[in-house]
The first five atom37 places (N, CA, C, CB, O) and aatype in JSON, in Angstrom:
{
  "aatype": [20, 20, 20, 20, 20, 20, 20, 20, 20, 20, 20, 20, 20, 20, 20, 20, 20, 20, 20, 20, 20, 20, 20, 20, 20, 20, 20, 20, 20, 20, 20, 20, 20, 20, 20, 20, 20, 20, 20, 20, 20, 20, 20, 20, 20, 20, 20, 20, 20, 20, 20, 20, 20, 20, 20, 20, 20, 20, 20, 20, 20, 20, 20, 20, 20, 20, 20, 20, 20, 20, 20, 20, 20, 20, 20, 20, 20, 20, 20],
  "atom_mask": [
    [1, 1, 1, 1, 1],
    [1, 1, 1, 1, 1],
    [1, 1, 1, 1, 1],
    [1, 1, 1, 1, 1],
    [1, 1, 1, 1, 1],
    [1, 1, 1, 1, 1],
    [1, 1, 1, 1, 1],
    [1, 1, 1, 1, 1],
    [1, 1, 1, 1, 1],
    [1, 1, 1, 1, 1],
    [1, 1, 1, 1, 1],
    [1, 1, 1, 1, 1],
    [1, 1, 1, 1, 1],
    [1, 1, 1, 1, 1],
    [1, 1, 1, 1, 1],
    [1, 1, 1, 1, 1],
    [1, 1, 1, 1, 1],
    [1, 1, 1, 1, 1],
    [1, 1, 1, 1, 1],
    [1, 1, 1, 1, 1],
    [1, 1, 1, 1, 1],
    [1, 1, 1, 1, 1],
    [1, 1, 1, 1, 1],
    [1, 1, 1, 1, 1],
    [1, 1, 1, 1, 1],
    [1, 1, 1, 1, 1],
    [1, 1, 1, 1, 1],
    [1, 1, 1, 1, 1],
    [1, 1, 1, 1, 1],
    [1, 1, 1, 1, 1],
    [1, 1, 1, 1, 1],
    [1, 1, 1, 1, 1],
    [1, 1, 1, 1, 1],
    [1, 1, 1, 1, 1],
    [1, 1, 1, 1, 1],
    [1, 1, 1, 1, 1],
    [1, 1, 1, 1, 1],
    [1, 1, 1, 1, 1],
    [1, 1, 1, 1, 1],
    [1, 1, 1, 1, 1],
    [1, 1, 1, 1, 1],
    [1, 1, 1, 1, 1],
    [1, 1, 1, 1, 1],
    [1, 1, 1, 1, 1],
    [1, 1, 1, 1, 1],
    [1, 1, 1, 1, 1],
    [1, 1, 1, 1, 1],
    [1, 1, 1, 1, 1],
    [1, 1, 1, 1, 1],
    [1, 1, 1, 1, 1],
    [1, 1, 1, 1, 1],
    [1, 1, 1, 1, 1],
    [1, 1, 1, 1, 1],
    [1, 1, 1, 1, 1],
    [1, 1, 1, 1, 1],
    [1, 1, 1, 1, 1],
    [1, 1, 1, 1, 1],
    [1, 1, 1, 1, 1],
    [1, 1, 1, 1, 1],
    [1, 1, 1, 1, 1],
    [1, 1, 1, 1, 1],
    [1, 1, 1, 1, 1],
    [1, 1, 1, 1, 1],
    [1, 1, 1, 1, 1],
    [1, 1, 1, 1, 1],
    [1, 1, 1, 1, 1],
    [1, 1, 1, 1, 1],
    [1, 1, 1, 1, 1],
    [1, 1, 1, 1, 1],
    [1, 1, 1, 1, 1],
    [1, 1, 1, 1, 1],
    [1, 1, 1, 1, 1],
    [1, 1, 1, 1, 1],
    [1, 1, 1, 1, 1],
    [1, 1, 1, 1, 1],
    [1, 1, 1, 1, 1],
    [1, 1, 1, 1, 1],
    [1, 1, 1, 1, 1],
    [1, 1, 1, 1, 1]
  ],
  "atom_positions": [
    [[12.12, -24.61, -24.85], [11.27, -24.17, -23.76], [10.84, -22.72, -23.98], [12.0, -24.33, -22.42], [9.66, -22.44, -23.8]],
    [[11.72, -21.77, -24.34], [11.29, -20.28, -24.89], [10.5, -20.41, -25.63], [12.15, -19.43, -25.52], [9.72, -19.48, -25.42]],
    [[10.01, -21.22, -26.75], [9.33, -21.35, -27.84], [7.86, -21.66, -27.4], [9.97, -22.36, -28.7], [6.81, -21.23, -27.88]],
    [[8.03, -22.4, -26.52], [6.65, -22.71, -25.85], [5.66, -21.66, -24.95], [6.98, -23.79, -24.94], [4.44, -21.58, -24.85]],
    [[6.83, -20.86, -24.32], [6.28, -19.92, -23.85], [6.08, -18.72, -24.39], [6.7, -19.8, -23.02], [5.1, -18.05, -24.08]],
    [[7.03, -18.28, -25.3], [6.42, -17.35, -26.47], [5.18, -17.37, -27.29], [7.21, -17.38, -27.38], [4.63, -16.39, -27.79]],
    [[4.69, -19.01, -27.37], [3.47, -19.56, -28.01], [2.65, -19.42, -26.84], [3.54, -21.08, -28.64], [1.46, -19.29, -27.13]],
    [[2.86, -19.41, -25.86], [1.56, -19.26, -25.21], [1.31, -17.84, -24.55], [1.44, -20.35, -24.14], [0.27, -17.71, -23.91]],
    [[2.32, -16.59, -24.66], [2.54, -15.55, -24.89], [1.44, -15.01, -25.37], [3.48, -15.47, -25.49], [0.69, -14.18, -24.86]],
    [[1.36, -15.74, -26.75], [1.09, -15.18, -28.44], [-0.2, -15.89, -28.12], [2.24, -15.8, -30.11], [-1.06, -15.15, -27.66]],
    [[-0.38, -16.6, -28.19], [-2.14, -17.36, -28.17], [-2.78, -16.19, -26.76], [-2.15, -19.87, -27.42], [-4.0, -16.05, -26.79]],
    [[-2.25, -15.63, -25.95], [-2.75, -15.3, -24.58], [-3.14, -14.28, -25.35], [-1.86, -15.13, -23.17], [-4.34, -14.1, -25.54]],
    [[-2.22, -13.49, -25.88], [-2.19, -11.87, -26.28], [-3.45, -11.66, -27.37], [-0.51, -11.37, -27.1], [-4.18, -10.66, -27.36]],
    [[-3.63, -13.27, -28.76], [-4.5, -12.82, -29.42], [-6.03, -13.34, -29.18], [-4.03, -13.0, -30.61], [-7.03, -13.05, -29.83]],
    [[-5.91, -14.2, -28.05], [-7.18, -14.8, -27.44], [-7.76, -13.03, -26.71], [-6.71, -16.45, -25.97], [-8.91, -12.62, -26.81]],
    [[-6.62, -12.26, -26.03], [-7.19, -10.87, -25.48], [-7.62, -10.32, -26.54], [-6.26, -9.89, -24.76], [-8.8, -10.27, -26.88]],
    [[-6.86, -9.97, -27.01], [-7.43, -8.82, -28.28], [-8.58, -9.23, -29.03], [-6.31, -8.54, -29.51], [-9.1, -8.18, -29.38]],
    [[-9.23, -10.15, -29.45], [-9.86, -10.77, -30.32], [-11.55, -10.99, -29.27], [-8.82, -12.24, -30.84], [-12.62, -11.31, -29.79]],
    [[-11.38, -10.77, -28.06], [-12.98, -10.68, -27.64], [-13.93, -9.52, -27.38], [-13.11, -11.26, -26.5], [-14.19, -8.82, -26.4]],
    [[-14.41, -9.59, -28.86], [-14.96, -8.46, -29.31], [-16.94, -8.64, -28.54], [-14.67, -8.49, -31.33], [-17.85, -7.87, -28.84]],
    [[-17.04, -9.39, -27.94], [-18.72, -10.3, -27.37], [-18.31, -9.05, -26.45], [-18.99, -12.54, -26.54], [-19.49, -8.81, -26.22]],
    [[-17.51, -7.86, -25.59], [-18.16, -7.51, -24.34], [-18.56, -6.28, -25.24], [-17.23, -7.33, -22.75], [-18.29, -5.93, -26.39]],
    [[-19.2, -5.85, -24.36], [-20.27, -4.88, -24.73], [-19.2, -3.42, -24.16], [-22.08, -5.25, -23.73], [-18.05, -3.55, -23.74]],
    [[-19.74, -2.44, -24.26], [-19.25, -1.8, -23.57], [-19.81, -0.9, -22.49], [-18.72, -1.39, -24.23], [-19.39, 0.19, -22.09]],
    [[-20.91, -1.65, -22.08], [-21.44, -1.52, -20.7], [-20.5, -2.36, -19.72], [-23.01, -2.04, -20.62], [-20.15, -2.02, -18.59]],
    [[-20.13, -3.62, -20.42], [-18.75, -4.67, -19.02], [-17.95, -3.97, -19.39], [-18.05, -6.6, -19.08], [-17.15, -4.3, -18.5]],
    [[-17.32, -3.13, -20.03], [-16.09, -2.76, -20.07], [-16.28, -1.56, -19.38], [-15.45, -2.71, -21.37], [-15.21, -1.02, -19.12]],
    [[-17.36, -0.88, -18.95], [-17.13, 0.03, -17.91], [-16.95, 0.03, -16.71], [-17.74, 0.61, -17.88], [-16.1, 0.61, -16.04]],
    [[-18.26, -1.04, -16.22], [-17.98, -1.84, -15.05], [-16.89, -2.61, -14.52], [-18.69, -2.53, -15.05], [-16.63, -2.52, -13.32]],
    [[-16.17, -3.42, -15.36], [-14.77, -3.72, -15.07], [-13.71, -2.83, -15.19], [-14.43, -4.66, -15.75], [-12.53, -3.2, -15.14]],
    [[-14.16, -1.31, -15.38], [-12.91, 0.06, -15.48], [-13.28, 0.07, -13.97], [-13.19, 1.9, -16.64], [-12.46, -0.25, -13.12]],
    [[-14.73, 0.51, -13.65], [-15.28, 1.25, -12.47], [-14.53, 0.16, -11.56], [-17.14, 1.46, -12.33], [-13.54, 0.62, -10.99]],
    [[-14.79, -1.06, -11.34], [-14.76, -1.85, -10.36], [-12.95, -1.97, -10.61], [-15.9, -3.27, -10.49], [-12.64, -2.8, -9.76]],
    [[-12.26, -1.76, -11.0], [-10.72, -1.85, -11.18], [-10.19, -0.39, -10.25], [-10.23, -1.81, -13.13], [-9.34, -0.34, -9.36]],
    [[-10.98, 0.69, -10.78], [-10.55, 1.81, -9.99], [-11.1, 2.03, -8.78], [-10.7, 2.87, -10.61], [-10.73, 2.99, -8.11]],
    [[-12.28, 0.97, -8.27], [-12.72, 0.8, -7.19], [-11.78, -0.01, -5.96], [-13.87, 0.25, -7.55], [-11.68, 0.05, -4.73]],
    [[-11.21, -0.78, -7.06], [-9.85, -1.88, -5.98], [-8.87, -1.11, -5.83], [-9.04, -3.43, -6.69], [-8.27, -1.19, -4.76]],
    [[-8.39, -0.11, -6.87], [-7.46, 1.04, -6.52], [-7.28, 1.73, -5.49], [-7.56, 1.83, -7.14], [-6.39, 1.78, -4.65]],
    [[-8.33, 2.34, -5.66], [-8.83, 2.86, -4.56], [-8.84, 2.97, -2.97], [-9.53, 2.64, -4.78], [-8.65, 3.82, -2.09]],
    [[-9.2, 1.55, -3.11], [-8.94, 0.74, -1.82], [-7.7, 0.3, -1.35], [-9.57, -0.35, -1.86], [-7.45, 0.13, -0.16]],
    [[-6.89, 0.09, -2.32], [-5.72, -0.4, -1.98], [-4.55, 0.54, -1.77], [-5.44, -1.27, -2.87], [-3.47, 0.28, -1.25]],
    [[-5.08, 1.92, -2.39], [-4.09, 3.41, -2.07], [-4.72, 3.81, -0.51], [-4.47, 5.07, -3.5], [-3.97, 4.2, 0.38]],
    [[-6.22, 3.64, -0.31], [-6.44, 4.1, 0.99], [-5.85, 3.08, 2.32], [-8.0, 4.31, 1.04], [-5.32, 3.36, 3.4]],
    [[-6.25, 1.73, 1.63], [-5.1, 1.34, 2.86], [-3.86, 1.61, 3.07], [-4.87, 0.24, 2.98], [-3.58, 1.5, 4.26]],
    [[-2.98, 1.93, 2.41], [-1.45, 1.81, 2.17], [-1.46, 2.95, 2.74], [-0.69, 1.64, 0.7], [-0.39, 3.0, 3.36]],
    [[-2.19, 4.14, 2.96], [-2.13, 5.49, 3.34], [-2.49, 5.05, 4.52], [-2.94, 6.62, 2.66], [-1.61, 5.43, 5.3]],
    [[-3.45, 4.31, 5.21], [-3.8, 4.1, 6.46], [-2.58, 3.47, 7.37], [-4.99, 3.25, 6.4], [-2.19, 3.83, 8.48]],
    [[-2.16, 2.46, 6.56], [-1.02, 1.54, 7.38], [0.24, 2.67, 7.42], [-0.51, -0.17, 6.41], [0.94, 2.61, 8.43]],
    [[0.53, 3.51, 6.57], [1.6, 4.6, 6.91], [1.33, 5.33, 7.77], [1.95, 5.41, 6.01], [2.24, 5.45, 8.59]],
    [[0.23, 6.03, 8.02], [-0.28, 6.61, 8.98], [-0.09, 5.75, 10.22], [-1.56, 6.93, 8.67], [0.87, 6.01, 10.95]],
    [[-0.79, 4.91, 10.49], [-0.65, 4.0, 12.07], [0.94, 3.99, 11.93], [-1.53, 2.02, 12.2], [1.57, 4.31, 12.94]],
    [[1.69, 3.64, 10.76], [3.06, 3.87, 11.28], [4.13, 5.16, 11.75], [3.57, 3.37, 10.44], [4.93, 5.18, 12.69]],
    [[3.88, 5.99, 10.96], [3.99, 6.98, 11.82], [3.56, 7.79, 12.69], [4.19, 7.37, 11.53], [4.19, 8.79, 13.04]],
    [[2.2, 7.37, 13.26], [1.83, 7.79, 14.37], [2.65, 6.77, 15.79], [0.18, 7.74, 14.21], [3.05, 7.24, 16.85]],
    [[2.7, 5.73, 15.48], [3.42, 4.94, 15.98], [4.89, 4.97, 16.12], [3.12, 4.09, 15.5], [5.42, 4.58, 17.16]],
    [[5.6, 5.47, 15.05], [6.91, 5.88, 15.73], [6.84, 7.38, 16.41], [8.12, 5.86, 14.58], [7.72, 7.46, 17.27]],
    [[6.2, 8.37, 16.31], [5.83, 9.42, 16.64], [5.81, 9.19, 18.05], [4.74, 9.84, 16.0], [6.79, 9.66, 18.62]],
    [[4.99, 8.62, 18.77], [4.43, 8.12, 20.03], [5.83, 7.35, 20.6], [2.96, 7.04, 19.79], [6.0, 7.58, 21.8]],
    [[6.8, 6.52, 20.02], [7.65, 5.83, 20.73], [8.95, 7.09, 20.99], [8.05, 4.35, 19.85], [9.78, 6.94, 21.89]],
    [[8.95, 8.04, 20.25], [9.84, 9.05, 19.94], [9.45, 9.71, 21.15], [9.72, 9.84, 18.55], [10.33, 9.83, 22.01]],
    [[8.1, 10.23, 21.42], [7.93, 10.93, 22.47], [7.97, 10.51, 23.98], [6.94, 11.38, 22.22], [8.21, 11.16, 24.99]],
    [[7.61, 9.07, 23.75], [8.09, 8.58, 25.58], [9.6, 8.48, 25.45], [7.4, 6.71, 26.28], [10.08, 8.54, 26.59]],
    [[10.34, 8.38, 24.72], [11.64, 8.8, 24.44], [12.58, 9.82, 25.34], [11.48, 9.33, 23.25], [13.59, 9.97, 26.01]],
    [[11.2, 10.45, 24.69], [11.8, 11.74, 25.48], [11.2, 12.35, 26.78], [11.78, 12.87, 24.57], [11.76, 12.98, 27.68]],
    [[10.18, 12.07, 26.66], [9.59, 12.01, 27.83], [10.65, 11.29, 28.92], [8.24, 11.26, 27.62], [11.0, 12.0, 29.87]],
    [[11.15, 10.04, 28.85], [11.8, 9.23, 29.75], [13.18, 10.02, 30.17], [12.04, 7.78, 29.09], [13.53, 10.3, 31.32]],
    [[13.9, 10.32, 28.89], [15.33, 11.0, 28.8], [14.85, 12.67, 30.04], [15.81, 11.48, 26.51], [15.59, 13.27, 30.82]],
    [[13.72, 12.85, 29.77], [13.69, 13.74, 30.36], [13.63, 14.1, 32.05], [12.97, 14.04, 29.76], [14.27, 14.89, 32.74]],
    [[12.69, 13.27, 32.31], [12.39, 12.41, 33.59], [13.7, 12.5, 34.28], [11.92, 10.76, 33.31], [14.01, 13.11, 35.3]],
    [[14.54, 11.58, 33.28], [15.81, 11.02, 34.0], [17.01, 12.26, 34.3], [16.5, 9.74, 32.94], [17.72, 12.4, 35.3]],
    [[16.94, 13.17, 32.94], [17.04, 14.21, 33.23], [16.67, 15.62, 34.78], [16.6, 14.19, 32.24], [17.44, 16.55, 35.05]],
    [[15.71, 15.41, 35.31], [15.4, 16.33, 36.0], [15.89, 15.18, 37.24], [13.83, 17.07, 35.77], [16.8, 15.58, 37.97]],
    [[15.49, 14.19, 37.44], [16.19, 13.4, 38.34], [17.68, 13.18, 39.07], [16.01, 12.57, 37.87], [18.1, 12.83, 40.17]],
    [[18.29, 13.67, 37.56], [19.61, 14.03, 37.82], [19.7, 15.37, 38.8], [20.3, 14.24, 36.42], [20.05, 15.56, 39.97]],
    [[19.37, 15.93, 38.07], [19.51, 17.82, 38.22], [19.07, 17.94, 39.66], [18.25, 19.0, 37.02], [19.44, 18.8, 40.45]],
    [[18.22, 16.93, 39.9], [17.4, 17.15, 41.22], [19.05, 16.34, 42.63], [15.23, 15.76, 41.03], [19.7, 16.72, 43.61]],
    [[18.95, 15.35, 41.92], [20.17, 14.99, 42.66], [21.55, 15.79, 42.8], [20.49, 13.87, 42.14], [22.16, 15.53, 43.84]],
    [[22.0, 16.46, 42.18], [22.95, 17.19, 41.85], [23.2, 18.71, 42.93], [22.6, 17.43, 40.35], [24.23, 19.3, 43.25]],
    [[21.66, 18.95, 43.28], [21.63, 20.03, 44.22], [21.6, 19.32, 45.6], [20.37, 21.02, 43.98], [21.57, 19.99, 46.63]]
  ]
}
């Protein structure tokens, strides 16, 4: 079973190397359009961290907001 997949490894690797037909006008366009999906996919990952820590940020502060509340509630009772 290794043997088979080493062979198709090896046929994959020299079927790549061996297509010499693109020009190198597609080989720019498929750089551009590769660093174009990059791109996109670092700006989301930056976006979804962001909504997440704006989001724990915000739960942190009614947090305290509440603790605080409850806080002066006390203090208020206390006198």
């Amino acid at each position: 079973m290794k043997r088979i997949l080493v062979m198709f490894a090896l046929a994959g690797t020299l079927a790549a190397c061996n297509n010499s037909a693109d020009s190198s006008a597609e080989k720019k366009d498929s750089l551009d359009s590769m660093a174009t999906e990059r791109k996109d996919m670092v700006d989301s990952s930056a976006e979804q961290k962001k909504d997440m820590i704006d989001s724990s940020t915000e739960q942190k502060k009614d947090a305290i907001d509440r603790m605080d509340s409850m806080n002066r509630k006390d203090s208020v009772k206390k006198k």
